[in-house]
ROSE-4610 file (N, C-alpha, C; in Angstrom, 1 decimal, always signed):
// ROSE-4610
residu = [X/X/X/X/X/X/X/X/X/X/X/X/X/X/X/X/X/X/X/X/X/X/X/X/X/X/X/X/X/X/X/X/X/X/X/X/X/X/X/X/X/X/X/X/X/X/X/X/X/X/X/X/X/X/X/X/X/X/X/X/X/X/X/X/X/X/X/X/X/X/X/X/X/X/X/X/X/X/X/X/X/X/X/X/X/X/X/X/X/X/X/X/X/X/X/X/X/X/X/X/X/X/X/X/X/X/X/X/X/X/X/X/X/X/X/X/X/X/X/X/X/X/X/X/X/X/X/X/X/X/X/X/X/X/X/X/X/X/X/X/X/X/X/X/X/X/X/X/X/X/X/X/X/X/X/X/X/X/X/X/X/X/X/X/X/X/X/X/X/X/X/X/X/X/X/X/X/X/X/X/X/X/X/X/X/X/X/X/X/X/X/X/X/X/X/X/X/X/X/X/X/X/X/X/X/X/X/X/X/X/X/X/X/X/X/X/X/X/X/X/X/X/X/X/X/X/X/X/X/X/X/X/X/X/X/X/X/X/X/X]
num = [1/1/1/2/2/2/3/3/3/4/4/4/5/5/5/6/6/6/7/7/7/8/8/8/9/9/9/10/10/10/11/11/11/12/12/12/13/13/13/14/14/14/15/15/15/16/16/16/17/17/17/18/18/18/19/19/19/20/20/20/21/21/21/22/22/22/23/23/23/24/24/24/25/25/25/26/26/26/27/27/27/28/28/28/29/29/29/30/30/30/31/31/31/32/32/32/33/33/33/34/34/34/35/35/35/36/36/36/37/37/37/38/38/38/39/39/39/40/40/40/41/41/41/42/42/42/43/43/43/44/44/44/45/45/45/46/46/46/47/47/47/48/48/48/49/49/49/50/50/50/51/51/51/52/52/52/53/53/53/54/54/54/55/55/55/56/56/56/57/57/57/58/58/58/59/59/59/60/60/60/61/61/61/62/62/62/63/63/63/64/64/64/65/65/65/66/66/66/67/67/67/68/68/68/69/69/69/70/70/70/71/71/71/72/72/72/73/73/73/74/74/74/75/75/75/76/76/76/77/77/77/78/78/78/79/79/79/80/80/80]
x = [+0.8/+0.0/+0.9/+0.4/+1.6/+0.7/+1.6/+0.6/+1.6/+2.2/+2.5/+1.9/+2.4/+1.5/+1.8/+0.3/+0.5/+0.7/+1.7/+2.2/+3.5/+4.9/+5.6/+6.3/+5.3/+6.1/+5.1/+5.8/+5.1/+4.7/+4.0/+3.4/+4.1/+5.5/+5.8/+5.2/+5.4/+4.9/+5.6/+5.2/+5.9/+6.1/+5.5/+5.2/+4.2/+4.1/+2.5/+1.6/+0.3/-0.9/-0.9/+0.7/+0.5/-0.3/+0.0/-0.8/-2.3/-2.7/-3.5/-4.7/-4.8/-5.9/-5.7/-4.4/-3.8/-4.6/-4.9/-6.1/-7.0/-7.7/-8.9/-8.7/-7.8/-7.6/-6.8/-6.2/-5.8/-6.3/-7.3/-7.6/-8.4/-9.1/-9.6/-9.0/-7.2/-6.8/-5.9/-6.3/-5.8/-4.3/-4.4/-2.7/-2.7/-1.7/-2.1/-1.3/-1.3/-1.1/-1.0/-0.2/-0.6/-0.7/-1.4/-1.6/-1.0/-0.6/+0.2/-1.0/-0.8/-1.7/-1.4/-0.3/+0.2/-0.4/-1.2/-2.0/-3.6/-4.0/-5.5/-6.4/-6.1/-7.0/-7.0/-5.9/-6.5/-6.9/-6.4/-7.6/-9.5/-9.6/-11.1/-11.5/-10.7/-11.4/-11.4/-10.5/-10.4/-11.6/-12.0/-13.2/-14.2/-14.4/-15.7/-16.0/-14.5/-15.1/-15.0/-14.9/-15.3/-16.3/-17.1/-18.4/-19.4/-19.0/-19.9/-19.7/-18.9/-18.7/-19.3/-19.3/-19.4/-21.0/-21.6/-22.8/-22.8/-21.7/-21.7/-22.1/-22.6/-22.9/-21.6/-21.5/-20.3/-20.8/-19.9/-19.9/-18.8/-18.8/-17.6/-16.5/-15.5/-14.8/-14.2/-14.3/-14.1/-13.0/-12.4/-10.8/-10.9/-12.3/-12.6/-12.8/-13.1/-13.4/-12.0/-12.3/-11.2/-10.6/-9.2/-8.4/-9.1/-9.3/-9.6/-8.9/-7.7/-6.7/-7.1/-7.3/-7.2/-8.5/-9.6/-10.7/-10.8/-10.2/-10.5/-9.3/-8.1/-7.4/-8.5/-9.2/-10.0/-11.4/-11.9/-13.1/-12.8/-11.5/-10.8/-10.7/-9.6/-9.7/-10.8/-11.6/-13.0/-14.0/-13.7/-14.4/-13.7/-12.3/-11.4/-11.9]
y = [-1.2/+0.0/+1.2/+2.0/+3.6/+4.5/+5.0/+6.2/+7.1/+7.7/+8.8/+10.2/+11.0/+12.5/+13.3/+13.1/+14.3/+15.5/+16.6/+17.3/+17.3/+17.7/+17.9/+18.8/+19.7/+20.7/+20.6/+21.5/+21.5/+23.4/+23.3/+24.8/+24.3/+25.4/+25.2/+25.8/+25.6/+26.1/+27.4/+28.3/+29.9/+30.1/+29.6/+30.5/+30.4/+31.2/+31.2/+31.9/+31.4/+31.6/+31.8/+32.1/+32.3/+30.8/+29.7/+28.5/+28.2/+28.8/+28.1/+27.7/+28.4/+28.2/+27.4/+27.3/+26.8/+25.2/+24.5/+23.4/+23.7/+24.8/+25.4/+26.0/+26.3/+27.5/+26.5/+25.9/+25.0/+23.3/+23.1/+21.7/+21.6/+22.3/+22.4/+22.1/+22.3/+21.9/+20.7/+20.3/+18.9/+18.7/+19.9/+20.0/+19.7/+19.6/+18.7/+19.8/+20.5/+21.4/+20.9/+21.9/+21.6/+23.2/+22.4/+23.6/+23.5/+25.3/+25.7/+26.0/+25.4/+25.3/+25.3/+26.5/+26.4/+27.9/+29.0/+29.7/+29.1/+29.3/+28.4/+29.5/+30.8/+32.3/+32.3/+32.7/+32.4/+31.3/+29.9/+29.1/+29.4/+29.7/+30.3/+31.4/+32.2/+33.6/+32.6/+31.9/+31.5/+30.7/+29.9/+28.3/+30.0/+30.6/+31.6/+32.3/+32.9/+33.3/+32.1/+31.5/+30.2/+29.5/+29.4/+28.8/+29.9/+31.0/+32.4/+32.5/+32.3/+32.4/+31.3/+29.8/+28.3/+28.1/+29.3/+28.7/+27.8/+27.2/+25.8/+26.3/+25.6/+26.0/+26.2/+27.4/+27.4/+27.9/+27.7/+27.6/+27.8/+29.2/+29.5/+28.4/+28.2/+27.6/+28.7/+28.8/+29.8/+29.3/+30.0/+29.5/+29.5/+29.6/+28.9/+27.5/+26.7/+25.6/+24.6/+23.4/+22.5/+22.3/+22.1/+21.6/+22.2/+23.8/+24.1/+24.4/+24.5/+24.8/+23.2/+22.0/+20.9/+20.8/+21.7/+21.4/+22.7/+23.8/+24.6/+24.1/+23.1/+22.7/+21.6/+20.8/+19.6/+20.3/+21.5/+21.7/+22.4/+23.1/+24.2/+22.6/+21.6/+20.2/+19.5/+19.7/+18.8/+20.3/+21.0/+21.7/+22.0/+21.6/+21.7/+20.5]
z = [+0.0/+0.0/+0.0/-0.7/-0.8/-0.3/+1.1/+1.2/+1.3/-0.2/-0.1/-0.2/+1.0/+0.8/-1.2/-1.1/-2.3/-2.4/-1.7/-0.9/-1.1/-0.9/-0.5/+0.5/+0.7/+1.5/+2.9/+3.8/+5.1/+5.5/+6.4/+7.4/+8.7/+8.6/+9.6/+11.1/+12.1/+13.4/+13.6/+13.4/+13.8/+15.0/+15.6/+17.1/+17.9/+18.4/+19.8/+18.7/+18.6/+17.8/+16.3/+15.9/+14.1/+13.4/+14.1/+13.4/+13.9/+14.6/+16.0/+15.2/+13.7/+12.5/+11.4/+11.1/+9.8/+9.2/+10.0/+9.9/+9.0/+9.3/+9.2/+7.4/+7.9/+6.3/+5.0/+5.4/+4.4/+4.5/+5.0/+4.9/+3.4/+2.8/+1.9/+0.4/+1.1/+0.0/+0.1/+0.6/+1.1/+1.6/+2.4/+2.8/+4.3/+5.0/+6.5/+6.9/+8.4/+9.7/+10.2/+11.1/+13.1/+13.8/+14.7/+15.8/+16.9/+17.1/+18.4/+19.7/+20.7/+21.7/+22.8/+22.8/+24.0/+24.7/+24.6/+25.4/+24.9/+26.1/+26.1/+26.2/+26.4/+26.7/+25.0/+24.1/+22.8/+22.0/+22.9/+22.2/+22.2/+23.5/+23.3/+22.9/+22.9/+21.8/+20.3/+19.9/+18.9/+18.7/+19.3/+19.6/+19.6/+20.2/+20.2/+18.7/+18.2/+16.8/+15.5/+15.9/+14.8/+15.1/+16.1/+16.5/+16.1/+16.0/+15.6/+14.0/+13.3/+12.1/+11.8/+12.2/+11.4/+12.2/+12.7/+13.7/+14.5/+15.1/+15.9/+17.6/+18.6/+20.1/+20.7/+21.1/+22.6/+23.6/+24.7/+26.0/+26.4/+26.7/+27.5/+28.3/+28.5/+29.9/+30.6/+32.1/+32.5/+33.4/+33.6/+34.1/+36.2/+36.5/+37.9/+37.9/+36.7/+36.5/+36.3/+36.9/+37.7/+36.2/+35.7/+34.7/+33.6/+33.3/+32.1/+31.2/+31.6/+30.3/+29.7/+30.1/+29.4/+28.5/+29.0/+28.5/+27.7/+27.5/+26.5/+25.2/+25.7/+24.2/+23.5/+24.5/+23.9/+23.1/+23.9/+22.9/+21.4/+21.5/+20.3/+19.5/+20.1/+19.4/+18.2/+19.3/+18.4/+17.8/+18.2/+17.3/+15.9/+15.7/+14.3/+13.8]
């Protein structure tokens, strides 16, 4: 079985939040990313204006709530 990428090149990781989208913006062309997810304050502005743009339900996580850095990378997660 060959599974080579039809692709050659890569998106590299810049930094803190230059990728945090790159999923989003190039999956359409069948190109494969990653995301930087290491501040979780702009993973949820991020999860908030893409659930407003794509119409999908959010729900805040509010940072009183037990282990939410883990649960605002997993909702930004499944919501990509």
């Amino acid at each position: 079985m060959n599974n080579k990428s039809l692709h050659s090149f890569h998106i590299p990781v810049m930094g803190l939040a230059y990728t945090i989208d790159s999923p989003i913006r190039v999956a359409q062309y069948g190109i494969s990313s990653v995301i930087s997810i290491i501040d979780d304050e702009i993973l949820e502005k991020m999860r908030a204006f893409y659930s407003s743009k794509f119409n999908l339900d959010f729900f805040s996580i509010s940072t009183k709530e037990e282990d939410y850095r883990a649960k605002r990378v997993t909702a930004y997660l499944n919501m990509i």
